[in-house]
The first five atom37 places (N, CA, C, CB, O) and aatype in JSON, in Angstrom:
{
  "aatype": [20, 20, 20, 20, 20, 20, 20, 20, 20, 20, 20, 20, 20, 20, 20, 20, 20, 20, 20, 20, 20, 20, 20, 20, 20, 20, 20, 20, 20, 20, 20, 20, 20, 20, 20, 20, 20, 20, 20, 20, 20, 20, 20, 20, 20, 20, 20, 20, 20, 20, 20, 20, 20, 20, 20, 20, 20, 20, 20, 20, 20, 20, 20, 20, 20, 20, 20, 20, 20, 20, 20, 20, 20, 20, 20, 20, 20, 20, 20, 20, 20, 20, 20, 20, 20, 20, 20, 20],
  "atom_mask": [
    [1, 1, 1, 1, 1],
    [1, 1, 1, 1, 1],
    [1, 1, 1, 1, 1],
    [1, 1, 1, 1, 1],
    [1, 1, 1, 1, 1],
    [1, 1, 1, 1, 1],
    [1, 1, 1, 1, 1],
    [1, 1, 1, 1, 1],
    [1, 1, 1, 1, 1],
    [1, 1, 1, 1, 1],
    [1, 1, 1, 1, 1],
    [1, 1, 1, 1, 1],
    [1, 1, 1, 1, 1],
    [1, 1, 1, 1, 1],
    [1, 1, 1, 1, 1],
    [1, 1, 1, 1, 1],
    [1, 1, 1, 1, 1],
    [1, 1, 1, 1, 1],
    [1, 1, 1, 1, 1],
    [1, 1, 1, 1, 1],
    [1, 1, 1, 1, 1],
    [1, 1, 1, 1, 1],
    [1, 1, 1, 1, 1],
    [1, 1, 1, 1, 1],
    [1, 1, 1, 1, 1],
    [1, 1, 1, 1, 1],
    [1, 1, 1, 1, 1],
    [1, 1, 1, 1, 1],
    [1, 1, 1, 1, 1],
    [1, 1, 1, 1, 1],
    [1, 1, 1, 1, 1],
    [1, 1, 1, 1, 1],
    [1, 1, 1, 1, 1],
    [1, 1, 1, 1, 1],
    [1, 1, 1, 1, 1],
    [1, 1, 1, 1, 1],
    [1, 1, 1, 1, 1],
    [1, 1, 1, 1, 1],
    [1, 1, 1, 1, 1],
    [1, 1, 1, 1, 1],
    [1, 1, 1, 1, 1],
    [1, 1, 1, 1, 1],
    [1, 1, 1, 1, 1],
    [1, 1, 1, 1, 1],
    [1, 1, 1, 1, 1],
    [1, 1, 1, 1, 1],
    [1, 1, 1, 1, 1],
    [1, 1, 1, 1, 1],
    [1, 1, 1, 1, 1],
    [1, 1, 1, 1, 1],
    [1, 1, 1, 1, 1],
    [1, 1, 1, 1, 1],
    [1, 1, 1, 1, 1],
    [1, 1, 1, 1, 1],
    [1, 1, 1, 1, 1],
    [1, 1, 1, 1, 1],
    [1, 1, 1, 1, 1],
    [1, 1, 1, 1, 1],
    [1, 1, 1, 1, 1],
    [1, 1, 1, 1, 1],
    [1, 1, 1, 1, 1],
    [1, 1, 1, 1, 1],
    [1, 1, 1, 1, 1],
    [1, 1, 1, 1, 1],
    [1, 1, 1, 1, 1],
    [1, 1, 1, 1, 1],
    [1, 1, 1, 1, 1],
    [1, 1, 1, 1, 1],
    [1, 1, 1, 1, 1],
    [1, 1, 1, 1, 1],
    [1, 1, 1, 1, 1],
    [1, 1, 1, 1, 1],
    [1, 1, 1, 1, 1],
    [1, 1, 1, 1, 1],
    [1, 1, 1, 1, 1],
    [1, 1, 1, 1, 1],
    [1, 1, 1, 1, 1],
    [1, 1, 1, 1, 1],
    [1, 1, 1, 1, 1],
    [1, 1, 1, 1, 1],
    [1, 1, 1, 1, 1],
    [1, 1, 1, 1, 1],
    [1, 1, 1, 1, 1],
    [1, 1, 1, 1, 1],
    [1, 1, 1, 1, 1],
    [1, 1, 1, 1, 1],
    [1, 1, 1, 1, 1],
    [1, 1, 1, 1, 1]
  ],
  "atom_positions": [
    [[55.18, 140.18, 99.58], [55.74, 139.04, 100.27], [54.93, 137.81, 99.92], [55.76, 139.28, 101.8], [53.73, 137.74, 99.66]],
    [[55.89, 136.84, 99.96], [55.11, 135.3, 99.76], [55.82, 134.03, 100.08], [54.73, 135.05, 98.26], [57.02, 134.03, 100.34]],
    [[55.33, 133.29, 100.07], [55.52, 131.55, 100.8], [55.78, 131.43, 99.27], [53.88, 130.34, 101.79], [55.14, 131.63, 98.24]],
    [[57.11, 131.0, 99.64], [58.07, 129.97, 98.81], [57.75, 128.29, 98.71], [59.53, 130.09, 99.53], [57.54, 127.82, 99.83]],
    [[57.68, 127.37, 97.69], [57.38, 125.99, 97.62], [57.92, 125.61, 98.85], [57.92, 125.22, 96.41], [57.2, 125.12, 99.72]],
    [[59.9, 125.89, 99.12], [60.04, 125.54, 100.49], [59.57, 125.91, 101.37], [60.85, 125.59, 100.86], [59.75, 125.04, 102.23]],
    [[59.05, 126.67, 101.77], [58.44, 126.94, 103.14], [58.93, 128.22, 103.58], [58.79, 125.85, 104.21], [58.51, 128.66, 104.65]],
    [[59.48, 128.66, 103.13], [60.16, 129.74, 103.58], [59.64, 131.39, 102.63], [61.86, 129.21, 103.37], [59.7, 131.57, 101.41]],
    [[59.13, 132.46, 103.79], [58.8, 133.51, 103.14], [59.56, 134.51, 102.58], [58.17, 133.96, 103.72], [60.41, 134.87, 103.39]],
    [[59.62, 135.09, 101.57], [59.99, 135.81, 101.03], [59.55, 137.16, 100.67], [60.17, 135.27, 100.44], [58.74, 137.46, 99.79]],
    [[60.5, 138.29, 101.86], [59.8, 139.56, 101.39], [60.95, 140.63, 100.72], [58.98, 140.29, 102.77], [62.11, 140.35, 100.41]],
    [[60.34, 141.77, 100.61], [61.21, 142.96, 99.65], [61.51, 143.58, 101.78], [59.72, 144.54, 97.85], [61.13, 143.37, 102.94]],
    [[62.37, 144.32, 101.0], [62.93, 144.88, 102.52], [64.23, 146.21, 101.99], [63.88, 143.15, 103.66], [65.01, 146.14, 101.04]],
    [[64.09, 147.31, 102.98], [64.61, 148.61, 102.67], [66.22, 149.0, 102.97], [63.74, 149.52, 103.42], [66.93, 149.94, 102.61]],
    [[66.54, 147.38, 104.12], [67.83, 147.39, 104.42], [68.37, 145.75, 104.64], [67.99, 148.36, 105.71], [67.61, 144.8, 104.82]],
    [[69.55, 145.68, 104.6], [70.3, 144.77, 104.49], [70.68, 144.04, 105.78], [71.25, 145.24, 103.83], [71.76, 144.34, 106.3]],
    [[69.51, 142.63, 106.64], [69.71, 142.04, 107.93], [71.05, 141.24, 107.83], [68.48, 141.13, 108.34], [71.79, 140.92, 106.91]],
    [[71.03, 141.12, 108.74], [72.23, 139.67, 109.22], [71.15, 138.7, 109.08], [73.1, 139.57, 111.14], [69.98, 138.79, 109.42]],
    [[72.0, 137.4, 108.31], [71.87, 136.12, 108.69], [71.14, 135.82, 110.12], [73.2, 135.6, 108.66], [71.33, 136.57, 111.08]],
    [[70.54, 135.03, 110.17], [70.22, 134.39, 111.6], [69.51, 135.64, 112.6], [71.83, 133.75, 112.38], [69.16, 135.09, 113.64]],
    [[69.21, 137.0, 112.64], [68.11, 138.01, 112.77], [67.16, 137.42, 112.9], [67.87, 138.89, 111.83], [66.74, 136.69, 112.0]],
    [[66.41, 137.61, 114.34], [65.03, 137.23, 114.47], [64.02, 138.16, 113.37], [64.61, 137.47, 116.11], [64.39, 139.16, 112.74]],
    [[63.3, 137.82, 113.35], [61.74, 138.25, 112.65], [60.54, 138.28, 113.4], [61.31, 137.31, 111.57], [59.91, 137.32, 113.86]],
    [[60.3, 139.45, 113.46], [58.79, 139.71, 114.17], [57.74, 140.42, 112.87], [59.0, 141.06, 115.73], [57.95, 141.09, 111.86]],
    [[56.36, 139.78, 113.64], [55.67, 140.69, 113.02], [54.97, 142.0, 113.83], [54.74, 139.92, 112.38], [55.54, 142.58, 114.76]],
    [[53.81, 142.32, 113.39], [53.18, 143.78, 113.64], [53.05, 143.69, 115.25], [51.51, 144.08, 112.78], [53.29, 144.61, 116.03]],
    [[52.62, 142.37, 115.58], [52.06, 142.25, 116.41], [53.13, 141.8, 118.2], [51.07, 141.32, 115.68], [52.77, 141.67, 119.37]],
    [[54.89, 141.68, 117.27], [55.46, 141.86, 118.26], [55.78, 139.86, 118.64], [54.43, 142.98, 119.31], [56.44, 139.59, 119.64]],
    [[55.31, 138.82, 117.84], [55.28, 137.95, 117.86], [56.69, 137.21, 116.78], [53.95, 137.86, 117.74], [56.95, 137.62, 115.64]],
    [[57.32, 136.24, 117.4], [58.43, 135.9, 116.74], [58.11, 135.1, 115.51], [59.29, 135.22, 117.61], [57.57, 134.04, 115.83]],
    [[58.23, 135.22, 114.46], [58.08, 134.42, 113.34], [58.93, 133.7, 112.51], [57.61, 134.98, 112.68], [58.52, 132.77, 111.81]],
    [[60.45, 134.18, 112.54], [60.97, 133.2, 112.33], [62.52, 133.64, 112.22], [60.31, 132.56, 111.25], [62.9, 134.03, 113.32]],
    [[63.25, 133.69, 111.52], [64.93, 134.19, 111.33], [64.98, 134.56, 109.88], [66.23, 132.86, 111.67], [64.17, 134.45, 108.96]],
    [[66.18, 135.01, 109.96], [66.32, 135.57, 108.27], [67.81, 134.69, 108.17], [66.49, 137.81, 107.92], [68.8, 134.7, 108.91]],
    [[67.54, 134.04, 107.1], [68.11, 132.72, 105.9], [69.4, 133.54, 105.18], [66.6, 132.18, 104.35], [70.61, 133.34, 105.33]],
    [[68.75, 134.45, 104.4], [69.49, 134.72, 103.24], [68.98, 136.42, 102.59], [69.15, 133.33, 102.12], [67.87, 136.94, 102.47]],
    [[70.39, 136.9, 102.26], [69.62, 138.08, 101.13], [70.06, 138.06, 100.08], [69.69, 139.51, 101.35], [71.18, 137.68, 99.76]],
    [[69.12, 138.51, 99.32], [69.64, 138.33, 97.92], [69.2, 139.7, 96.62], [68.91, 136.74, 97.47], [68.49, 140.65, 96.91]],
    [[69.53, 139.59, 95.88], [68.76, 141.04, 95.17], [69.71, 141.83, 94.93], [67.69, 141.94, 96.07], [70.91, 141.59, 95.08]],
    [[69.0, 143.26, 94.36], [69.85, 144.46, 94.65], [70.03, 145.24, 95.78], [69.58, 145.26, 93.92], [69.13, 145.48, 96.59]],
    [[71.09, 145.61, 95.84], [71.83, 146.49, 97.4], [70.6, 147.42, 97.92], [73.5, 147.82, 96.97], [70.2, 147.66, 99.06]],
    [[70.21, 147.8, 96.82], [69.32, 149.06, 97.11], [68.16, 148.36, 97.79], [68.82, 150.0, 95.69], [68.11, 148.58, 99.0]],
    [[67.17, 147.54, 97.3], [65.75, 146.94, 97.65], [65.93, 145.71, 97.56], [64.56, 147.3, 96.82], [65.56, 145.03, 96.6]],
    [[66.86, 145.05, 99.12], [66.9, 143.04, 98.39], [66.01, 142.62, 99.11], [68.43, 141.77, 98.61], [65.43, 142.99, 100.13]],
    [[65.99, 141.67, 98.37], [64.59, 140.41, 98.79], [65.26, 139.55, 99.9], [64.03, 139.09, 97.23], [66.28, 139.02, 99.46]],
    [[64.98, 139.22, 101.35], [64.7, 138.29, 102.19], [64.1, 137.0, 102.26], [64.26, 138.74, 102.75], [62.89, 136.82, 102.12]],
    [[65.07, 135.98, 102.52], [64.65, 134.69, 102.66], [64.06, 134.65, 104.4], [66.04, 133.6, 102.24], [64.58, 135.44, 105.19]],
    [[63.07, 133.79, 104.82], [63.08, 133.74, 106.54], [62.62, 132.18, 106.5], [61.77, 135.02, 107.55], [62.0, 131.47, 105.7]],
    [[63.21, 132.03, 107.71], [62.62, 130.62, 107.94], [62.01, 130.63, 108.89], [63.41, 129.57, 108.06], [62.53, 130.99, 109.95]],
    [[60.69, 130.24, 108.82], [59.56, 130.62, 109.35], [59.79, 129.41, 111.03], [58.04, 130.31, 108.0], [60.62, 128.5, 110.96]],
    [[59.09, 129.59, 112.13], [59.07, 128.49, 112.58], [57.64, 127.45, 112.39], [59.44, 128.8, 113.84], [56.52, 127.6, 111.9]],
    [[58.31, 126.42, 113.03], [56.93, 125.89, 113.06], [55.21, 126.1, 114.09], [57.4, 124.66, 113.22], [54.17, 125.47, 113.91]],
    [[55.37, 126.79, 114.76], [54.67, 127.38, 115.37], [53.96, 128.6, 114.6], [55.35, 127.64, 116.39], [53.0, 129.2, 115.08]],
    [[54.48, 128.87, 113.46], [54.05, 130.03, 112.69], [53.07, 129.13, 111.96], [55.24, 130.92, 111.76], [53.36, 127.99, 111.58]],
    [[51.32, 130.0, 111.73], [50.25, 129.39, 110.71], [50.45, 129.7, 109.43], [48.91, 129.79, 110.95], [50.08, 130.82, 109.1]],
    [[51.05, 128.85, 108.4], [51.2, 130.18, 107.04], [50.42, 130.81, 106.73], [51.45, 129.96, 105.77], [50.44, 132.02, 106.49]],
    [[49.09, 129.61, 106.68], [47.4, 130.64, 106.5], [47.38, 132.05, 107.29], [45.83, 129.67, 107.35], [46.59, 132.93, 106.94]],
    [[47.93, 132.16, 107.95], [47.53, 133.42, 108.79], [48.58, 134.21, 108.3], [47.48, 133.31, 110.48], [48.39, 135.43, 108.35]],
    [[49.7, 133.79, 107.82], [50.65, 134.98, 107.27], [50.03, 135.51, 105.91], [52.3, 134.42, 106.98], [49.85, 136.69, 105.62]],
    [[49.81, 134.61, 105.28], [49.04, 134.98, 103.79], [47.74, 135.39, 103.6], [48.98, 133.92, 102.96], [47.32, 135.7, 102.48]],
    [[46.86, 135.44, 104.93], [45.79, 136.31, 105.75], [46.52, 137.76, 105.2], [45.75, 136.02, 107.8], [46.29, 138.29, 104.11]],
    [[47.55, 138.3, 106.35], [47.91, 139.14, 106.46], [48.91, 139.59, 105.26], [48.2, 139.06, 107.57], [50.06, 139.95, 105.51]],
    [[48.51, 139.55, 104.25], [49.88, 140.09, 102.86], [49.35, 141.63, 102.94], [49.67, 139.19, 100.63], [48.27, 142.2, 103.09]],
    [[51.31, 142.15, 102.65], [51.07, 143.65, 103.21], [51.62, 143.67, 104.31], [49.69, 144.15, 103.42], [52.58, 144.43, 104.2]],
    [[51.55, 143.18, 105.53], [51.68, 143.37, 106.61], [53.11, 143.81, 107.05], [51.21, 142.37, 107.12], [54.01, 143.21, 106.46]],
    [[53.45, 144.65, 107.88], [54.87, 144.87, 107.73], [55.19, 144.35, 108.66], [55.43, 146.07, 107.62], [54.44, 144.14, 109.62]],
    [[56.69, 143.94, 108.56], [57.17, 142.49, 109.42], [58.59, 143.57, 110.01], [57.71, 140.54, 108.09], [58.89, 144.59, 109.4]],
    [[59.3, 143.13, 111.21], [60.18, 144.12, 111.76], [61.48, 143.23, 111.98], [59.56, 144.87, 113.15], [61.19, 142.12, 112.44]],
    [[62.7, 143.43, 111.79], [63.52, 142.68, 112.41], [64.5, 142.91, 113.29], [63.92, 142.2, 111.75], [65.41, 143.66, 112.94]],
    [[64.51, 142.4, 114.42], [65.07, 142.75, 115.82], [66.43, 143.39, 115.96], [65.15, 141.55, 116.6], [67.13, 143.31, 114.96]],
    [[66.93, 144.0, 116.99], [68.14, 144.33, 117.18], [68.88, 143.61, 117.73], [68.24, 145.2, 117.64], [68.58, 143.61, 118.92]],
    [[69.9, 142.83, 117.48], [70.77, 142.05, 118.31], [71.79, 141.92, 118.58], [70.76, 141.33, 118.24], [72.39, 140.93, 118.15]],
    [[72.69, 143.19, 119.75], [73.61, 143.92, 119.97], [74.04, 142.88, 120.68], [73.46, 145.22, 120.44], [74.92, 142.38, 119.98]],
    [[73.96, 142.38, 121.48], [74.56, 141.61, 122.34], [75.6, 141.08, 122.39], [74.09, 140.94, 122.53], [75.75, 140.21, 121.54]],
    [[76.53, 141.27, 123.17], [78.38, 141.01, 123.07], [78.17, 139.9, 123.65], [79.69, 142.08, 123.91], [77.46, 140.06, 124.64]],
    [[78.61, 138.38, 123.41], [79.08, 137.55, 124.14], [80.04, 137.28, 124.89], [79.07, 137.01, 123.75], [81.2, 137.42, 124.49]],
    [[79.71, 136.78, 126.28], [80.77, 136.98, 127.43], [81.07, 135.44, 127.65], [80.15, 137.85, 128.95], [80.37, 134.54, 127.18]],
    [[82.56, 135.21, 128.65], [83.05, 134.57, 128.77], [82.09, 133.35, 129.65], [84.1, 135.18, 129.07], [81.1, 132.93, 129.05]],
    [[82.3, 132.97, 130.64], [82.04, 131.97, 131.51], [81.76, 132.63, 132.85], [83.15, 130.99, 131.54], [80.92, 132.33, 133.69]],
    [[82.79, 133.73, 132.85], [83.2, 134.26, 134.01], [82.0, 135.29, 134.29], [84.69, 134.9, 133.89], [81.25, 135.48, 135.24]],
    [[82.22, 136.03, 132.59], [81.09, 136.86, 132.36], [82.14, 138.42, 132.24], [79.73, 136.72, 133.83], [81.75, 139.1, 131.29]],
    [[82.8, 138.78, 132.65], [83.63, 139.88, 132.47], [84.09, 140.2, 131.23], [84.63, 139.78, 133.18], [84.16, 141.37, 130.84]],
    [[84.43, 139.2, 130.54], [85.07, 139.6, 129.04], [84.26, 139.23, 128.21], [86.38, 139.0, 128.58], [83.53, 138.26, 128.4]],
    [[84.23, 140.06, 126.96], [84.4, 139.76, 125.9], [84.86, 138.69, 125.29], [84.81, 140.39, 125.67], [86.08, 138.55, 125.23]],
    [[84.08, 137.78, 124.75], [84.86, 136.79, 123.85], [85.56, 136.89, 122.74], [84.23, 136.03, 123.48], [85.09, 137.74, 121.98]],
    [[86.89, 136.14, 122.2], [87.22, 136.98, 121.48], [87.22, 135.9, 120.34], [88.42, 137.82, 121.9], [87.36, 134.68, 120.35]],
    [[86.95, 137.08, 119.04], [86.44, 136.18, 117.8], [87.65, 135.29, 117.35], [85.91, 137.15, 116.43], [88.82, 135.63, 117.5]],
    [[87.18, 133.97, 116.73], [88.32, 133.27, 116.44], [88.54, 133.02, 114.89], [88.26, 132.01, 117.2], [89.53, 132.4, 114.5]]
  ]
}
C-alpha cells in the first residue's frame, strides 16, 4: 500500500468493495472511504480517500498494516420509518 501524489491511498485487496465503503484500520479507527477499484477481478487495487483527520505519516509508519472495510447493510427507510425506500 501507498500514498498516491493525490492524496489518496492505494492498496491491493482480496475482494471487490462498494464505492463509498467506510475504511478502518487495525485499530478500529475510521480512515477514510473507498473511491474506486480498479485492477484485476482476482487481486484489484483500491483507491480510498483518506480523511482529513487521518496523519499520512502515521499511515506510512504503519506499511503492511491490514486495513478492514466495514459492513454496510443498512436498508433505508422512509420518513415514517416503516418502509423501505424504493430505488428510483
Amino acid at each position: 500500500m501507498h500514498i498516491a501524489n493525490s492524496g489518496k491511498l492505494i492498496v491491493k485487496s482480496s475482494l471487490v468493495p462498494n464505492p463509498g465503503t467506510l475504511v478502518l484500520n487495525s485499530n478500529k479507527k475510521k480512515i477514510g472511504k473507498v473511491n474506486n477499484v480498479f485492477g484485476p477481478t482476482k487481486n484489484p487495487y483500491v483507491s480510498i480517500n483518506l480523511y482529513r483527520s487521518v496523519d499520512t505519516d502515521e499511515i506510512k509508519k504503519n506499511y503492511g498494516e491490514k486495513i478492514f472495510i466495514s459492513k454496510n447493510n443498512k436498508k433505508r427507510f422512509n420518513k415514517r420509518g416503516n418502509k423501505p425506500r424504493r430505488k428510483r
